[in-house]
Each structure stands twice: as structure tokens, then as C-alpha cells.
N, C-alpha and C positions, 0 to 999 in steps of 0.2 A: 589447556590451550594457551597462547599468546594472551600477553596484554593487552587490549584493545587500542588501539591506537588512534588519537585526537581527530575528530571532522574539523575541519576548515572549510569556511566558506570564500569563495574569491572576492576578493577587492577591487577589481579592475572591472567590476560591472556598472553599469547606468542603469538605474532604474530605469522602467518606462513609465511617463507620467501622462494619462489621456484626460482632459477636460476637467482637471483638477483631482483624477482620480488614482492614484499611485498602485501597480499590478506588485507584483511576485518578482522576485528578481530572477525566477525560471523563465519570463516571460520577454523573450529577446524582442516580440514585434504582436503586433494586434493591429489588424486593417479592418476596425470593426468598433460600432460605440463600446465606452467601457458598461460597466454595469451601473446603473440609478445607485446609489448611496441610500439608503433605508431598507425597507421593510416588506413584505407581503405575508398575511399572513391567512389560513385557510383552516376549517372546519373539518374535519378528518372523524365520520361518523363511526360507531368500535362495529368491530366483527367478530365472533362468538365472544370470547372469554374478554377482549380485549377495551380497554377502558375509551370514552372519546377522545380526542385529543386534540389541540389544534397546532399543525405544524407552521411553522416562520420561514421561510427563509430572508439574509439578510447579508446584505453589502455593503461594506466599510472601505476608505482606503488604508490603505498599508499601515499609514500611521495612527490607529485608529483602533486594529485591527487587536493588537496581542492587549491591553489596556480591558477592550471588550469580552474577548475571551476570559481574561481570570474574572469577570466579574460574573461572566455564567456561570462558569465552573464552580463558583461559590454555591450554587443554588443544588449541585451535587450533592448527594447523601454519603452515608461513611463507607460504603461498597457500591463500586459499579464494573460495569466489563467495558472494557477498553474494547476498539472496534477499530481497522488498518484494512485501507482500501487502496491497491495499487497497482499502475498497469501492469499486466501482464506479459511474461515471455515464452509462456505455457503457445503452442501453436494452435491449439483448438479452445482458447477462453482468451478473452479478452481484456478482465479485470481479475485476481486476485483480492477475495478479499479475507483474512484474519479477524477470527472473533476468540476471544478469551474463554478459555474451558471454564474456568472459573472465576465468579467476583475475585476483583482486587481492592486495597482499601483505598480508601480516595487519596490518601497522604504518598501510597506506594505511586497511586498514577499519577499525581501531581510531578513527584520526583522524576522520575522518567521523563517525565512532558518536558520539564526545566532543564535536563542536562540537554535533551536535543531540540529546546525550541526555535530558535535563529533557524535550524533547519526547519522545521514542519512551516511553519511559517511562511517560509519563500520557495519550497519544492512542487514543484507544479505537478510532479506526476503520481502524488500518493498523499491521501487524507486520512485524519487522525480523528477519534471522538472517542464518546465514553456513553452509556447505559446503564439506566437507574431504574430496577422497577419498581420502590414503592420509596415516594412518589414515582410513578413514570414520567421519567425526563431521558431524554436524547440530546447533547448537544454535539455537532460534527463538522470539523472544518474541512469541503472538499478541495479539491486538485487545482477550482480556480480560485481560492480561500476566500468563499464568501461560506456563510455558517446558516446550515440547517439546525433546527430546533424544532422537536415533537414534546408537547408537555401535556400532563392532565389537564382537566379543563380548569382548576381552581389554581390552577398554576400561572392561567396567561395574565394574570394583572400585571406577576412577577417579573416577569420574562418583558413584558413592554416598558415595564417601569427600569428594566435597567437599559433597555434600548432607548428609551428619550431622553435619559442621563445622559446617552452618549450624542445626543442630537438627531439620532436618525429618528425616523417618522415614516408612516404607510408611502408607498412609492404603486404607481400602476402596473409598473415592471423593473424585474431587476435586468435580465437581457432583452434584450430586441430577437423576436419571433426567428424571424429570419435571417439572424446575422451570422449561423453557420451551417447555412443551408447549400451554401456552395463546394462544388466539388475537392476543388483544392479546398482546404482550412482555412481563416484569414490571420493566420497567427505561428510563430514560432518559439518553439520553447529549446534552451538551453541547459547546459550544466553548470550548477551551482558551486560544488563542491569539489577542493583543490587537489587536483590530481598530479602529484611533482612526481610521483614514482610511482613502480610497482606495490609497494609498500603502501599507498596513501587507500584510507579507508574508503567503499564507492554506499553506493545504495543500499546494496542485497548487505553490504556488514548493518547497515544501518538497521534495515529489517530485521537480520538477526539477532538485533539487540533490543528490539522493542518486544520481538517473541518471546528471549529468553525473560525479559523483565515482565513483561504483563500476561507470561502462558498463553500467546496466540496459539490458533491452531488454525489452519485452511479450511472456510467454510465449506467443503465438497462431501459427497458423500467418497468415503475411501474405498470402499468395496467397487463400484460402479466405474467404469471409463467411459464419458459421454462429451459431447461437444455444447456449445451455448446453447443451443437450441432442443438438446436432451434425446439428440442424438446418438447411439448404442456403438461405440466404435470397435471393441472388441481389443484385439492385439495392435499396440500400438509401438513406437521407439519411445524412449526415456532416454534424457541426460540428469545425470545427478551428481552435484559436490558433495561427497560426505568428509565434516571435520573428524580429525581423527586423533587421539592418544596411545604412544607407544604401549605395549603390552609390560614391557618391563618398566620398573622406575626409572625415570628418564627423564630430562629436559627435552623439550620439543616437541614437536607433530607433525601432520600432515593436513592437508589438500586432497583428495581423492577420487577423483573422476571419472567417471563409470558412466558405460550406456549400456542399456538393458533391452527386449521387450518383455512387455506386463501387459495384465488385460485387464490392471486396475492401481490405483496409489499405494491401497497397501499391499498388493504383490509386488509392483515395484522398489516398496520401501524396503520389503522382504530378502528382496533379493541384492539389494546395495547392503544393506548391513552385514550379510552373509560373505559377500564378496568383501567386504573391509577387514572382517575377523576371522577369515577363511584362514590365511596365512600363518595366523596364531600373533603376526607383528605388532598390530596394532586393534584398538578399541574403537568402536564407534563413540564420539561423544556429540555430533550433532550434525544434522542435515542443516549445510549451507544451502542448497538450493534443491529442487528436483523438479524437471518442466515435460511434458513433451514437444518432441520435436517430429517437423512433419519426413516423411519417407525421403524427400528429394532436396531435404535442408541439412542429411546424412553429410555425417564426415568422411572425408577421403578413404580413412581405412575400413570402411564399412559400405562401400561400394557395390561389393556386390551380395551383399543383404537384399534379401526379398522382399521387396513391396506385400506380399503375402505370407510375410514369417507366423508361420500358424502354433509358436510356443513359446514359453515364458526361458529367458537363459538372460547372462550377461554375456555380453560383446566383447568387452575391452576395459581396462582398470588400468590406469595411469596415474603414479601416486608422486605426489610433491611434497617433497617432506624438508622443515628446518629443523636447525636442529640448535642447542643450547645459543641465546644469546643474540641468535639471528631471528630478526624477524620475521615472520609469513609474508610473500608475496602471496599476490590477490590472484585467489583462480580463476582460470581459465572459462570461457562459455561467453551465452547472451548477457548483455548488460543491461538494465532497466534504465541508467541514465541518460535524460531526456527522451524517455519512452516508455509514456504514461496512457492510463483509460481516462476518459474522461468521467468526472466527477461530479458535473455541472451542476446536475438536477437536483440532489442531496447525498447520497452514501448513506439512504437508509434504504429501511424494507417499506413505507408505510408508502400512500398515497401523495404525491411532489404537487401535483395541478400542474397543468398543461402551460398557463399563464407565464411559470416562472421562466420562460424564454433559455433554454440551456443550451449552451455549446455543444456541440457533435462533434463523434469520431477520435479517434486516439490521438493522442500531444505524441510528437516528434520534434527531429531534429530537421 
């Protein structure tokens, strides 16, 4: 495949700075308190196999913020699983989240984390963390970058002792209960990353570079097609980019976009790779994206596709291909930028507490 090609973040933005509290430079506007600066921290009792633990959550401003983070990350053991939480463009899930097939070692995740920090950082619509289980430690920075943390219990001296290093201290709340309980949002989020051309790297490259380095994988079951609520949907449409390598020795690649229906992820993965390597031209080397999409969000030449297509086929394959020298333009589809899940609460599995006041509803534009 292509060289990957440099993220940039824009320059021409203003922070927003609320009551001394400096946001995410995704964060164009907030008609709402910012978050308390410290701490909460709560009693998380275990359940069958599972150790006690007591989870933090915690809010810093911005300058504050990356300083804090390595010093947790120090408390990390030598393998943990990296964990990527981000809104989604799937029509029936709202959040995407990636967890690691397998440990990676702390050095690998470190790495990773440092080439795209400036981004995780300031990207409002997708949080980063990592998972330890002996010791059990969690630490995760969500979409509005304040940081959950679950630890054993003989761990919290730790954990508070590097928190008042950095001045924060127990807080009553980090959001206010009701500050987006309102219909509209009270907040607007932006694009961060400099988009000068077809060519300039977006989101989903970004994704795909944190999956290839830390073997994410889509927490979903792949067999099953169900909606948030674990509802049975059965035959559904698919869109999928698959990257692609020529079949002969060759400079270049492709782009390749397909729509299918499937009545599950991996029948739909099934059937994209198939239709990639069908021609003999080219190789699968990586699913750039794969979402579904709802019946009447259908593209123009699929028209007149049955809202009750009752079988598994591809639709349509449309391939983009560069070739020596030149570099990939960004395929075509839903874009995730500045259209995020929110994260508020933690971007874990455990028990958050009610108290910690979280934002509602997906970040847009």
C-alpha cells in the first residue's frame, strides 16, 4: 500500500477557554459549565471472577492534561490491550468500539500513542486507553478528554498520589447533572485535522493506523446483525472500502467500494473480499471501512433495491486505483469527522456512578 501520509492539525483555531478551564480544540462552542478540575472517585464492588475496584473519573484542563496522562500510563504493566472508542457511521450502532485481540507490550503502545498524540488529545469524537489485568488497571481518555480510571484496590493510594501531584483533589462533580439534558446539544464540535486535498490523511486513516499497530478488532459479535438495543435485524445493506494490492508485482493500489447485502459482518466481510479477488486483479490487503447503511440512505444506483432484499449478493464494486508514484486519494463514503458518540461517562465496561454528570448524545458538526 501507499506511504502513509503526515496528519496535521490546523493552526488557525482558538481554543475555547471556559472559567479557567481550557476544552479540546474539537470543541468550537460549549453553552454549558465546563467540567470541575479534580476528581471523583467511587467503590466498584467485584462480580463473580472480577477483583473490587475503585474507578476515578478525572478533569484537567488541556494544559494539564497530556503531563497527567504519562504519569498514569507509568503505573501500566509490560502488556496491556489497547481499547478505541469512536462515534460511529454504522446506521444501526451509535459508538464503535475496538479492543485488541491481543496484549501488546507497553513500549509498542506507548509508541503508537506518541506518533499520534497532538491528535488523541484534542479529537473530540473518539477516545484512546489501554488495559492491564494483573494488576488490574484501566486508564482511558474519553471524547470530552477528561480520564477514567478503574484500579485494584491496593492500587488507589497510587492513582490519588499521582492526582495531587498534579493539584487536582476530590471535586462533588465533574459535570453538572443537567447541562445536556436539553434537546438541542449546548455545544459544537469541529474538524481538527488539515484537509488541503484529496490526498490529506482524515479520521478512518487515522483508525486504520491505530488497528494495524495495536490489532484492534470491532467489539461486535461478527456472526449476529443486531441493532443497539440487540435487536435481530436480519438482511441488511452494507458499504465497504476495501484496500487493495495489485495481483502482479506492481507499484500501486486501490480503493474499492462495494455494497452488498449480508445478514451479518462476517458474511459481509465474505463477500467484499470475494468481490476484490474475484477478477484475479487485485488482493485484499485491508478493510478501510465497512458500515451499514440504512434502506433509504441507498445510493442513486441502487434505487431500486428492495427494502426486503431477502439475500446475501454484492451490488456494485467501484474501484480507485493509483498507480506508481501517485498517491491515494481518500475514498469515497460517510466521514466520522466531527461526528462522534459521546464518551462522557467513561469508555469502559464497569460501573461510571450516576453522579459523574455526563454529556448526552452524539458530537456533530
Amino acid at each position: 500500500m501507499g506511504v502513509m501520509r503526515d496528519f496535521k492539525l490546523r493552526s488557525d483555531l482558538q481554543r475555547v477557554v471556559l472559567d479557567g478551564y481550557a476544552l479540546p480544540l474539537g470543541v468550537e462552542r460549549l453553552d454549558a459549565p465546563p467540567p470541575l478540575q479534580g476528581y471523583l472517585v467511587d467503590f466498584v464492588a467485584s462480580e463473580g471472577e472480577e477483583p473490587d475496584t475503585y474507578a476515578f473519573q478525572v478533569a484537567t484542563s488541556h494544559e494539564g492534561l497530556r503531563p497527567l496522562l504519562l504519569d498514569l500510563f507509568e503505573l501500566l504493566p509490560g502488556e496491556v490491550a489497547p481499547v478505541v472508542e469512536i462515534g460511529s457511521v454504522d446506521a444501526y450502532r451509535s459508538i464503535d468500539v475496538y479492543m485488541a485481540g491481543e496484549s501488546v507490550f507497553i513500549d509498542d503502545f506507548m509508541r503508537t500513542w506518541n506518533d499520534f498524540e497532538p491528535i488523541l488529545l484534542e479529537e473530540v469524537s473518539l477516545g484512546v486507553g489501554a488495559t492491564a489485568e494483573e494488576p488490574f488497571l484501566e486508564v482511558f481518555l474519553d471524547a470530552w478528554k477528561t480520564i477514567t480510571i478503574h484500579c485494584q484496590t491496593d492500587l488507589r493510594d497510587d492513582v490519588e498520589s499521582i492526582l495531587e501531584r498534579h493539584g487536582l483533589g476530590t471535586v462533588s462533580r465533574i459535570w453538572l447533572e443537567d447541562a445536556f439534558d436539553e434537546i438541542d446539544p449546548p455545544y459544537r464540535m469541529r474538524e481538527i485535522l488539515v484537509m488541503e486535498d484529496e490526498h490529506s490523511p482524515d479520521l478512518d486513516e487515522l483508525l486504520l493506523q491505530l488497528r494495524a499497530d495495536w490489532g484492534l478488532q470491532l467489539d461486535v459479535d461478527p456472526s449476529s446483525n443486531v441493532d443497539d438495543g440487540g435487536r435481530e435485524l436480519g438482511y441488511t445493506l452494507w458499504h465497504a472500502i476495501a484496500m487493495a494490492d495489485p495481483a502482479e508485482p506492481q507499484s500501486g493500489g486501490a480503493y474499492i467500494s462495494i455494497w452488498a447485502t449480508a445478514r451479518s459482518l462476517d458474511e459481509a466481510e465474505d463477500l467484499v473480499e470475494a468481490a476484490v479477488e474475484g477478477s484475479g486483479d487485485w488482493i485484499m490487503a485491508a478493510m478501510y471501512s465497512i458500515e451499514r447503511v440504512a434502506h433509504d440512505e441507498r445510493p442513486d444506483e441502487l434505487a431500486d433495491l428492495s427494502l426486503r432484499h431477502g439475500r446475501s449478493e454484492v451490488h456494485s464494486i467501484v474501484i480507485d486505483e493509483w498507480g506508481e508514484g501517485e498517491p491515494p486519494d481518500g475514498p469515497g463514503g460517510p466521514k466520522r469527522s466531527g461526528d462522534s458518540g459521546d464518551q462522557g461517562d467513561s469508555g469502559d465496561s464497569g460501573d461510571s456512578g450516576d453522579s459523574w454528570g455526563t454529556p448526552g448524545g452524539r458530537l456533530s458538526n
